[in-house]
Structures are given as C-alpha cells and as structure tokens.
PyMOL commands that place a pseudoatom at each C-alpha (Angstrom):
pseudoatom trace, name=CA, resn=UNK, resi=1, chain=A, elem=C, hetatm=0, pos=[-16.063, -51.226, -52.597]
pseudoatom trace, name=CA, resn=UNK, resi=2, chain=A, elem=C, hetatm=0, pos=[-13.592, -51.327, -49.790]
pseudoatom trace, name=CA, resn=UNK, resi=3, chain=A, elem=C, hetatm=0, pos=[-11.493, -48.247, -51.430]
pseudoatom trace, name=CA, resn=UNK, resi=4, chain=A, elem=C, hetatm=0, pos=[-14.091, -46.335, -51.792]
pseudoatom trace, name=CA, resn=UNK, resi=5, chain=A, elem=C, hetatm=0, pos=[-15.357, -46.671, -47.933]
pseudoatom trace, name=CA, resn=UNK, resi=6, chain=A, elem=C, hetatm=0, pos=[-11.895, -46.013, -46.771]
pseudoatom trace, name=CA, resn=UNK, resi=7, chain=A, elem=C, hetatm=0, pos=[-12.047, -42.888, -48.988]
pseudoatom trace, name=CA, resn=UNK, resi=8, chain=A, elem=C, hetatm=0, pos=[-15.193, -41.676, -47.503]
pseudoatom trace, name=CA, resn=UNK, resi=9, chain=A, elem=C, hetatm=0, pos=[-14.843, -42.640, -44.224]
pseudoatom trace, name=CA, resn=UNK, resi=10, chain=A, elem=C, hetatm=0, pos=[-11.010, -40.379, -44.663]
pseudoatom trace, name=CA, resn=UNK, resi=11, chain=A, elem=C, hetatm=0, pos=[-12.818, -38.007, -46.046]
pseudoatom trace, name=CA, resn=UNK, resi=12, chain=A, elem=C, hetatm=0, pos=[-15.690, -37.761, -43.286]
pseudoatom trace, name=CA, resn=UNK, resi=13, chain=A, elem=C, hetatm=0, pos=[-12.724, -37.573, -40.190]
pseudoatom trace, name=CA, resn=UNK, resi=14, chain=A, elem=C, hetatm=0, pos=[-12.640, -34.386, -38.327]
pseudoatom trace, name=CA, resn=UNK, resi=15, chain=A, elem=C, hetatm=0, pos=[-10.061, -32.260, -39.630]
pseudoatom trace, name=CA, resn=UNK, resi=16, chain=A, elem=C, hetatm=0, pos=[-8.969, -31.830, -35.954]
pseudoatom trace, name=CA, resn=UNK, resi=17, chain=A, elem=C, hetatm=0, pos=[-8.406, -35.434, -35.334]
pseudoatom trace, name=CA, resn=UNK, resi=18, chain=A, elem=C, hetatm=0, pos=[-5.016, -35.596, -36.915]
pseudoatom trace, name=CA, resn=UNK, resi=19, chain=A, elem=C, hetatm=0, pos=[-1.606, -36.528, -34.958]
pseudoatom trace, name=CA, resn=UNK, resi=20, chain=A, elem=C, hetatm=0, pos=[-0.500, -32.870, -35.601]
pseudoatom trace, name=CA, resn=UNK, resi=21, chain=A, elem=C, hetatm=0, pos=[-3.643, -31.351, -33.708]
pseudoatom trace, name=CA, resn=UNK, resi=22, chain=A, elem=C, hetatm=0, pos=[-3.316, -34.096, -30.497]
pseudoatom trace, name=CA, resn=UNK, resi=23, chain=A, elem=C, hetatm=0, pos=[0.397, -33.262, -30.600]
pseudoatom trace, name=CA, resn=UNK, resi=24, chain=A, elem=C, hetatm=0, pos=[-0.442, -29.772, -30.522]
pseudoatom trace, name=CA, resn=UNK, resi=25, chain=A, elem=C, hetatm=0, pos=[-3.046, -30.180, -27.718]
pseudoatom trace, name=CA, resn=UNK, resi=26, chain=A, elem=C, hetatm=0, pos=[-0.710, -31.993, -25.536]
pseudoatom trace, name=CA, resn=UNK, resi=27, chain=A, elem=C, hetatm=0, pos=[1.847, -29.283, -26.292]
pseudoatom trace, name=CA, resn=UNK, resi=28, chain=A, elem=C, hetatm=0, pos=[-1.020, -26.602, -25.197]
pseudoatom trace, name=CA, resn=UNK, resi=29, chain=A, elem=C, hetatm=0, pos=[-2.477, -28.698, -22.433]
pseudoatom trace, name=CA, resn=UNK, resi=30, chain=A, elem=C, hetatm=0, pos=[1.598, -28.957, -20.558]
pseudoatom trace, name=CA, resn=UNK, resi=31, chain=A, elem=C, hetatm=0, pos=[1.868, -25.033, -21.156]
pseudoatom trace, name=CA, resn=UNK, resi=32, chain=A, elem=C, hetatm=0, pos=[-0.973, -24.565, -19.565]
pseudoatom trace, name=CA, resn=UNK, resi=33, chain=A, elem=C, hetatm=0, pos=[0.041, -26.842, -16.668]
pseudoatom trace, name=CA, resn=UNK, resi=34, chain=A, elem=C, hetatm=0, pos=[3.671, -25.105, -16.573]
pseudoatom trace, name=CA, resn=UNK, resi=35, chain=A, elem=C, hetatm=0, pos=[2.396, -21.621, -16.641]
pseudoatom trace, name=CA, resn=UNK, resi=36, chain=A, elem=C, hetatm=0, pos=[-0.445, -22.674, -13.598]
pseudoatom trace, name=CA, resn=UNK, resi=37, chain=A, elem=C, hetatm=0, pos=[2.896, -24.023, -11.487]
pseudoatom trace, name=CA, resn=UNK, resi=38, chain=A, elem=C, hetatm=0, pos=[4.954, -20.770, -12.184]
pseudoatom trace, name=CA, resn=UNK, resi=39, chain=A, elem=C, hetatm=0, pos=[1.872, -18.708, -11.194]
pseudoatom trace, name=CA, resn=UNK, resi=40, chain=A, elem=C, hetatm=0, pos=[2.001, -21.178, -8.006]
pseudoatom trace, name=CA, resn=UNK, resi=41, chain=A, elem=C, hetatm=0, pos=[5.446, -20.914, -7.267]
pseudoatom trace, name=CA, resn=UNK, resi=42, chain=A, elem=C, hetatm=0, pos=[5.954, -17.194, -7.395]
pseudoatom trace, name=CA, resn=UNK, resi=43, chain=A, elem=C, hetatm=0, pos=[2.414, -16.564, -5.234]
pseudoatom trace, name=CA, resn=UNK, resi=44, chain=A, elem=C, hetatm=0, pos=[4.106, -18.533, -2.499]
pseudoatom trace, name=CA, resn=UNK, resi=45, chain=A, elem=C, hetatm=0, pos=[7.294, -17.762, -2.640]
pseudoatom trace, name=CA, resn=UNK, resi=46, chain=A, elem=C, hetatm=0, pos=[6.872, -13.596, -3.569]
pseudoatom trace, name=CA, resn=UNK, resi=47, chain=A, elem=C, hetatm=0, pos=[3.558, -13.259, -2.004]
pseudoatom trace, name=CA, resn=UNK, resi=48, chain=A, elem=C, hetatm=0, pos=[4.905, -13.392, 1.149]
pseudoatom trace, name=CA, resn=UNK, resi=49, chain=A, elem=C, hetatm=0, pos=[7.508, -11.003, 0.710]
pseudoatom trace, name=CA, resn=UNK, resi=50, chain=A, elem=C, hetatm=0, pos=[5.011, -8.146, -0.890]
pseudoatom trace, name=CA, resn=UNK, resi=51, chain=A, elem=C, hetatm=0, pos=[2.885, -8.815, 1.816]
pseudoatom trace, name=CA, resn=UNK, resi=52, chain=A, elem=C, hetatm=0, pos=[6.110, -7.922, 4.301]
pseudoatom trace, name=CA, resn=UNK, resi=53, chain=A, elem=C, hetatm=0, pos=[6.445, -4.646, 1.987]
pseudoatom trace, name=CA, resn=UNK, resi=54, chain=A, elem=C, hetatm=0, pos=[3.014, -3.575, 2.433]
pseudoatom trace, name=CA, resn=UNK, resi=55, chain=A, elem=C, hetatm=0, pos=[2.726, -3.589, 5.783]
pseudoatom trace, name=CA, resn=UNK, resi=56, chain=A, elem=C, hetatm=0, pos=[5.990, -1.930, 6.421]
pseudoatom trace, name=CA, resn=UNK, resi=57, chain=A, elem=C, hetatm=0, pos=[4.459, 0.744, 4.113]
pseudoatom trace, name=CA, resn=UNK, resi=58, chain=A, elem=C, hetatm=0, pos=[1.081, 0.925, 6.014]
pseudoatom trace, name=CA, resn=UNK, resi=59, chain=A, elem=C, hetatm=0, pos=[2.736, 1.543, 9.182]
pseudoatom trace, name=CA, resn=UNK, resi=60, chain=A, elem=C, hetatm=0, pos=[4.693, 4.198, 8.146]
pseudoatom trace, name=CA, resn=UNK, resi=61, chain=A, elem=C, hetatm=0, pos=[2.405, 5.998, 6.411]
pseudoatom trace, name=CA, resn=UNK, resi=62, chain=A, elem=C, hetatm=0, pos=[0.520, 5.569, 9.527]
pseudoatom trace, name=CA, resn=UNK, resi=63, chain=A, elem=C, hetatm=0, pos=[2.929, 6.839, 11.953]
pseudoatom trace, name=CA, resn=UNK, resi=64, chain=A, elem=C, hetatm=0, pos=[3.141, 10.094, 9.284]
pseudoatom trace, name=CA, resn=UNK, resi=65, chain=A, elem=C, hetatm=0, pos=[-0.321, 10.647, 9.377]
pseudoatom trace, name=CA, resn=UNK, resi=66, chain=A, elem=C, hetatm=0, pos=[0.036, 10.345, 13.233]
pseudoatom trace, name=CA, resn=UNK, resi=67, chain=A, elem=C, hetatm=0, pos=[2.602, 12.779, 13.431]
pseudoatom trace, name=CA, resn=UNK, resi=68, chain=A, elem=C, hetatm=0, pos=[0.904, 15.293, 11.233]
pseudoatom trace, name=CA, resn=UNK, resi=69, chain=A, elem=C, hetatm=0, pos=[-1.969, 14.890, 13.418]
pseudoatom trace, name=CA, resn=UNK, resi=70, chain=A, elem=C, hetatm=0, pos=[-0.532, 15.334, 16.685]
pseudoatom trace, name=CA, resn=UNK, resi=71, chain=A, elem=C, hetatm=0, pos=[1.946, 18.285, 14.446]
pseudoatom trace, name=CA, resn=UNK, resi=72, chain=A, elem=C, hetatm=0, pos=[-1.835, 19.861, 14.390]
pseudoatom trace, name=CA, resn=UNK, resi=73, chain=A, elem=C, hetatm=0, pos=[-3.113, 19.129, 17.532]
pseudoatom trace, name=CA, resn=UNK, resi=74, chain=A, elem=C, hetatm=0, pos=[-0.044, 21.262, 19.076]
pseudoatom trace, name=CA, resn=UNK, resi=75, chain=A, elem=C, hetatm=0, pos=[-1.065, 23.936, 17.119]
pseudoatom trace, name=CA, resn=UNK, resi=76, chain=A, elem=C, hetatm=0, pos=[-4.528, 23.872, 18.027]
pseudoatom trace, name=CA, resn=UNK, resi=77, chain=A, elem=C, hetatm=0, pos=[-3.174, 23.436, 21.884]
pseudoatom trace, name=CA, resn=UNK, resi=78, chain=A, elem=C, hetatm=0, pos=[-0.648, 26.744, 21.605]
pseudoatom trace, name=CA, resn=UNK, resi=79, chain=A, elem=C, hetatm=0, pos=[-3.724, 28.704, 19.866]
pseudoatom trace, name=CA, resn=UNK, resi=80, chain=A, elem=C, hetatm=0, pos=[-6.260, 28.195, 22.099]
pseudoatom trace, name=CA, resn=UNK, resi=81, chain=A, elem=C, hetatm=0, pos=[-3.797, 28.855, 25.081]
pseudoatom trace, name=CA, resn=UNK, resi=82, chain=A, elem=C, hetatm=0, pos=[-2.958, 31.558, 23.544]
pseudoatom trace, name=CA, resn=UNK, resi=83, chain=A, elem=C, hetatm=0, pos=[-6.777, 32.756, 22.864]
pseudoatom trace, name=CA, resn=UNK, resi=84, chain=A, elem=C, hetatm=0, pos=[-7.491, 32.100, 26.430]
pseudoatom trace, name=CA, resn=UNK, resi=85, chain=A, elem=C, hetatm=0, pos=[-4.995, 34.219, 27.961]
pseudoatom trace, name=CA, resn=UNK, resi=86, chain=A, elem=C, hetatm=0, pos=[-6.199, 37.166, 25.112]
pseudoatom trace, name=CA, resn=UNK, resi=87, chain=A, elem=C, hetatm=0, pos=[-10.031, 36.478, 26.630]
pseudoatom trace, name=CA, resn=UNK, resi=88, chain=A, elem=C, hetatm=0, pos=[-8.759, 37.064, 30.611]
pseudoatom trace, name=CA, resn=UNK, resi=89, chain=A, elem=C, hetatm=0, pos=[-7.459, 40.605, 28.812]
pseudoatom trace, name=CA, resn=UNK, resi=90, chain=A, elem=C, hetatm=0, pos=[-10.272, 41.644, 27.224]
pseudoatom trace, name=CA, resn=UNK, resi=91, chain=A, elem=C, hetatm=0, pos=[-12.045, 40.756, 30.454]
pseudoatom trace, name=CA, resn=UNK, resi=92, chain=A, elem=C, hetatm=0, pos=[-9.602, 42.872, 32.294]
pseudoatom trace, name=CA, resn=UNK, resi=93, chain=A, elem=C, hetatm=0, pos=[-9.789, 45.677, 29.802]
pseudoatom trace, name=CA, resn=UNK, resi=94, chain=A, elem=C, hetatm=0, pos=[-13.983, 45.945, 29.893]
pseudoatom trace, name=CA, resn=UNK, resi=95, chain=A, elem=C, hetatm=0, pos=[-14.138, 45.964, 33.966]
pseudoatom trace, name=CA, resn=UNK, resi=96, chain=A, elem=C, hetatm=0, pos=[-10.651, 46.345, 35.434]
pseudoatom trace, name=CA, resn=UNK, resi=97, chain=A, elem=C, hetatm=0, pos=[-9.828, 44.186, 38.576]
pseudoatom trace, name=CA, resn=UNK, resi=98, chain=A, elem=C, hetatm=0, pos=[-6.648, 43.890, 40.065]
pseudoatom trace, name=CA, resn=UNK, resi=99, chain=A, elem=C, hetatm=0, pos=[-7.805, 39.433, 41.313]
pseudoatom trace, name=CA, resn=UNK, resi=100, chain=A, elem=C, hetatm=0, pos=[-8.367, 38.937, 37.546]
pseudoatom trace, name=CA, resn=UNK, resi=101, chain=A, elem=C, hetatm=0, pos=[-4.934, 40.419, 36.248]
pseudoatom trace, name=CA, resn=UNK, resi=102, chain=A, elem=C, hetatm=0, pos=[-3.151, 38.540, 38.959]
pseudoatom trace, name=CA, resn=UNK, resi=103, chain=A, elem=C, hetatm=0, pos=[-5.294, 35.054, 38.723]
pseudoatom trace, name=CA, resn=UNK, resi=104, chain=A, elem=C, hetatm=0, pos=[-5.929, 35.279, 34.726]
pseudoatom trace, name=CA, resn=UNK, resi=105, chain=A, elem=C, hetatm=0, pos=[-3.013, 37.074, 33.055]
pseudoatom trace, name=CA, resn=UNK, resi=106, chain=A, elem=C, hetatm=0, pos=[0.567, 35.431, 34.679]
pseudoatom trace, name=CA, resn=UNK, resi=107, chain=A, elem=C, hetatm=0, pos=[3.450, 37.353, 33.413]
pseudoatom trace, name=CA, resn=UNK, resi=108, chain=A, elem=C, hetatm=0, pos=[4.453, 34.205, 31.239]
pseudoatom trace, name=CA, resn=UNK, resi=109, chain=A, elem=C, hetatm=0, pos=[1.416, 34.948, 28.866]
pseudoatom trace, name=CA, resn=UNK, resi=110, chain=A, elem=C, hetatm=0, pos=[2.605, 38.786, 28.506]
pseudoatom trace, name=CA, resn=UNK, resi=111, chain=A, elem=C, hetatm=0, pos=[6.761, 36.959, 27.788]
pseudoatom trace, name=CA, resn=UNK, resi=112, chain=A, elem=C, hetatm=0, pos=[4.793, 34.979, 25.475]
pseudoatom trace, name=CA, resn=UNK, resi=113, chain=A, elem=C, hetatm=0, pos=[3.402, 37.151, 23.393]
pseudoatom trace, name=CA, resn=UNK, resi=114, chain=A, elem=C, hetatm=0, pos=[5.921, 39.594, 23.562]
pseudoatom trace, name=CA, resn=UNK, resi=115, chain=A, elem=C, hetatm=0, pos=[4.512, 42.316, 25.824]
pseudoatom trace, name=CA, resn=UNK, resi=116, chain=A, elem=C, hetatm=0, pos=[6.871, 43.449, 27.988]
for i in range(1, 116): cmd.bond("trace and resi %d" % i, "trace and resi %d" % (i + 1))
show_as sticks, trace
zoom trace
C-alpha cells in the first residue's frame, strides 16, 4: 500500500512543482530584477543628459521663432511707414497744400521710394 500512495501522490504533484521550473523561476525572477536596475541606472544617469539636450533644443528653436517674428515685424514696420507716407500723397494730390507737402511728405520718403 505504501507504493502505491507514493505513486499517486507523484502522480497528483503539479507538473510545475519540479526543481527545473523553481530553477527556472529564480532564473526569471533575477532577470527581471537585473533588467528593473539597468532601466534604473540608465534613467538616472542618461535622463539627465536628454533632459540637458532638450532644453538646449527648446531654446533655440525659440530664439528662431523669435527672430522670424521680429524678421516679420520689420516688415510690417517698413510697410506701414511706407503706406503712411503714400496716404500724406494722396492727401496732397486730392487738395494740394504747400503745410502738408512740407509737414507730411520729407524728402527722405521721396529717396526712399525712389522719386527723385
């Protein structure tokens, strides 16, 4: 009777509770552990340094925009000058008066756009 027991009782284990299958748990279980400190490691160590690299990038992709922006604002600046200076002459040309062309229409805005 005691061979038999030991036969079913062998025979009713969990085929997962060999030493093959803890071996290979404990194998699993120190990857798992290794790969978690390598992920650790490199977040300190790198994160740091693409964090460095970012902002470097932000800012000059900031100052770009910034200098596009203020590249447009100029524009915007020499146009409207430049619209101004064409309203004083259509003034002048509806109702000529010799104040206006001397107040409104400086000889730098005829230099300027080339009528000399």
């Amino acid at each position: 009777m005691g061979f038999r027991h030991r036969l079913s009782a062998a025979c009713q284990a969990s085929p997962f509770s060999g030493l093959r299958f803890q071996i290979l748990g404990v194998v699993g279980l120190v990857a798992v552990v290794l790969l978690g400190c390598q992920f650790a490691i490199a977040s300190l160590f790198l994160g740091h340094s693409f964090k460095q690299l970012e902002t470097a990038r932000v800012n000059r992709d900031t100052q770009r925009v910034q200098a596009a922006l203020n590249e447009v604002l100029d524009s915007l600046a020499a146009a409207a000058a430049d619209e101004a200076s064409w309203d004083a002459t259509y003034r002048y040309a509806e109702r000529p008066n010799l104040n206006d062309l001397v107040n409104n229409l400086p000889v730098s805005t005829l230099s300027e756009n080339r009528l000399n």
